[in-house]
C-alpha positions in Angstrom: 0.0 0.0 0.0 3.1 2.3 0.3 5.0 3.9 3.5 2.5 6.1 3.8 -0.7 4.8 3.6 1.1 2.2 5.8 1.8 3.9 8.2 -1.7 5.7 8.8 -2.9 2.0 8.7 -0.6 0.9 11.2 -2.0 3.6 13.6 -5.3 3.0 13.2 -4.8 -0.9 14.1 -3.0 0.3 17.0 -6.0 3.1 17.8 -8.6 0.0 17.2 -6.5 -2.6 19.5 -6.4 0.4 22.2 -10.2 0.2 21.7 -11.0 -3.2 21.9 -8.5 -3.2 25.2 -11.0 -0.1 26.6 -14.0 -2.1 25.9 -14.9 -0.2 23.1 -16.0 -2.8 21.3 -18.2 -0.4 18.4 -15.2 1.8 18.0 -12.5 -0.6 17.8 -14.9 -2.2 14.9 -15.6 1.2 12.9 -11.5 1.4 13.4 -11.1 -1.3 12.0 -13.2 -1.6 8.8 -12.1 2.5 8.2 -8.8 0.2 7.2 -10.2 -0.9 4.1 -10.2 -3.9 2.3 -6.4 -4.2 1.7 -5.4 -4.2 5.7 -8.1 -6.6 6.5 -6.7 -9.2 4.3 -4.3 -9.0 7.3 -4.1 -12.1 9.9 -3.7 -9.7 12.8 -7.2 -7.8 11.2 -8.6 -11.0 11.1 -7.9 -11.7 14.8 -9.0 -8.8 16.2 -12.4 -8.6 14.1 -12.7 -12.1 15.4 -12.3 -11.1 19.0 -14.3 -7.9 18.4 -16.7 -10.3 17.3 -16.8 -12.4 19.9 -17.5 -9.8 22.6 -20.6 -9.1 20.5 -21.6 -13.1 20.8 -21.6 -13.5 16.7 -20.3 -16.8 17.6 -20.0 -18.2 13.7 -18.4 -14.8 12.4 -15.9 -14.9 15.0 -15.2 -18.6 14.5 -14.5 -17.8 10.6 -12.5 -14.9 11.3 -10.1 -16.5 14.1 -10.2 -19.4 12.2 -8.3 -17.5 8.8 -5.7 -15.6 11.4 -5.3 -19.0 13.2 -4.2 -21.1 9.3 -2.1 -17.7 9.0 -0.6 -17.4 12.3 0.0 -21.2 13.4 2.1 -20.6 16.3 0.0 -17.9 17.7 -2.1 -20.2 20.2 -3.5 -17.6 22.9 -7.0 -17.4 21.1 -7.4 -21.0 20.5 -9.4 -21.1 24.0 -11.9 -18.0 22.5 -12.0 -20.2 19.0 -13.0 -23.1 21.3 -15.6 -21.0 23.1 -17.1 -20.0 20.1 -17.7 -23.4 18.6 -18.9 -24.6 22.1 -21.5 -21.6 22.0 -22.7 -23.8 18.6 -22.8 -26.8 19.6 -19.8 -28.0 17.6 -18.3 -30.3 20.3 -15.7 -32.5 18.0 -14.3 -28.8 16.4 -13.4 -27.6 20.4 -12.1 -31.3 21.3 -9.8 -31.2 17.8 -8.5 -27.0 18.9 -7.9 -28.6 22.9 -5.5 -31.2 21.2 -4.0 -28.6 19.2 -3.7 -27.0 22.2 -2.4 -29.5 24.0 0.5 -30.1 21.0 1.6 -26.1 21.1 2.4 -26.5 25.5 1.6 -22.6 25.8 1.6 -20.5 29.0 0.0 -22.2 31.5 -3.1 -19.6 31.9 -4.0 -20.2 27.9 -4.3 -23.9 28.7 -6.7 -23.2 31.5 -8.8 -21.6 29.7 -9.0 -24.1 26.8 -9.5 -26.9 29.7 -12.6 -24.9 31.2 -13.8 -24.2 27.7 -13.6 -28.0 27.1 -15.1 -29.1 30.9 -17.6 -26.8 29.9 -18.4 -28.3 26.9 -18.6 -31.7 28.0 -21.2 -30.5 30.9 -23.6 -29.5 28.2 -23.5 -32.7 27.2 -24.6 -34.0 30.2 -21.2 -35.5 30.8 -20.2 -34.0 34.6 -18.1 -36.6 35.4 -15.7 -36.0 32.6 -16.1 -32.5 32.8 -15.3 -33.0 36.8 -12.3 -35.0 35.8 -10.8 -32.7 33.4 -10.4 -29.8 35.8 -9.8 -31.9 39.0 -6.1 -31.8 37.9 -6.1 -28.0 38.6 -7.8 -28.6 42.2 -5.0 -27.9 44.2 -3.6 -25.3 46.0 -1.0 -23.0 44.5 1.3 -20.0 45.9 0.9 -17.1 44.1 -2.5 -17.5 42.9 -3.0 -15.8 39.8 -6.4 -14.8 37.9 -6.7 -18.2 35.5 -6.2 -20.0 39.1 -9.6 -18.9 40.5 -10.9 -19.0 37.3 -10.7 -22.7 37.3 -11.6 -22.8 41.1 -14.5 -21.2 40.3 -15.8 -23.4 37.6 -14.8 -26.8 39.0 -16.6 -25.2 42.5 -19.6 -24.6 40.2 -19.6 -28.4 38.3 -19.8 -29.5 42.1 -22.2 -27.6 43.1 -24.2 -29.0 39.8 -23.4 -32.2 40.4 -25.1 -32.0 43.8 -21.1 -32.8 45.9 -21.8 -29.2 48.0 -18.5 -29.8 50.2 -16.2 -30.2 47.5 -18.2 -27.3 45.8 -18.0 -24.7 49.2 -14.6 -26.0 49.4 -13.5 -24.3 45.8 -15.7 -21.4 46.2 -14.0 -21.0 49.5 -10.7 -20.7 47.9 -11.9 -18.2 45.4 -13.3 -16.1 48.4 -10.0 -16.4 50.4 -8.0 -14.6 47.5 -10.6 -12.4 46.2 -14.0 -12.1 47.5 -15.1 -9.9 45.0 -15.1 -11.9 42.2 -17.9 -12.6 40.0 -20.8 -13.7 42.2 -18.6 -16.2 44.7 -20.3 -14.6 48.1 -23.5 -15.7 47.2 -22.7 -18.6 45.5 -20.9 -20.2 49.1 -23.8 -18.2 50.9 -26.4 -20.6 48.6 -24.2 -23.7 49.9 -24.0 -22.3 53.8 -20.5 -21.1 53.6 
């Protein structure tokens, strides 16, 4: 496109990135297509209009568009867990077991893979499979110093496939944990008040 018309391109990705990151979801977007047709032929484009996408829950048009950055951009993992969400959200369970694998293969940063694995507990508990789903995140049920975010994250969810599956100790137990290292988050007091906790 030339330096030029480069360059004025590369700041408006970066203005539209600073959006999305602002939750400005509708301006990152009109940033974005304001690129024309030539920058969003661009993997990173494609990533980003897929993420913008998925915070606006057009789960097939965000699954397309991470899907062309992800055949473009093999190595770059971190939004395999959003891809996985997306096809989850329609119901295409063999399409999120075949990204956990490639997940799996790739051995990224530990909080990636703890996403994909509550993506995929997740999707095997709309199947009405709990015990799998309970198995899959059991191996992140222990206790860890520092506790970072994806750590309560998966506290959280495997407190929550307890409490479905009707085991309310184990399920006050996790919650509890959450509560210990940040009682603000999401909805955790009332969930352990619901349990007596």
């Amino acid at each position: 496109v030339g330096p030029r018309r480069a360059t004025r391109m590369a700041e408006q990705f970066a203005e539209a990135t600073i959006a999305f990151d602002r939750d400005r979801v509708d301006d990152a977007r009109r940033l974005l297509l304001a690129m024309g047709r030539e920058a969003l032929s661009a993997p990173c484009a494609h990533e980003l209009m897929g993420l913008i996408r998925y915070r606006a829950r057009e789960w097939k048009k965000a699954a397309s568009e991470l899907e062309i950055a992800l055949a473009s951009m093999p190595d770059a993992v971190e939004h395999i867990p959003v891809l996985m969400d997306c096809y989850r959200a329609l119901g295409d369970h063999d399409r999120v077991s075949q990204l956990w694998k490639m997940l799996g293969e790739e051995s990224p940063h530990p909080e990636i893979m703890a996403e994909g694995r509550i993506v995929l507990a997740g999707t095997k508990a709309d199947q009405g499979d709990l015990p799998a789903a309970l198995a899959l995140m059991e191996k992140s049920g222990r206790k860890v110093k520092p506790v970072r975010d994806y750590h309560l994250r998966e506290w959280y969810f495997l407190a929550d496939l307890y409490d479905r599956s009707g085991d309310v100790i184990n399920a006050r137990k996790y919650f509890s944990w959450v509560y210990e290292n940040d009682a603000d988050f999401v909805d955790v007091l009332e969930r352990l008040a619901s349990l007596g906790g």
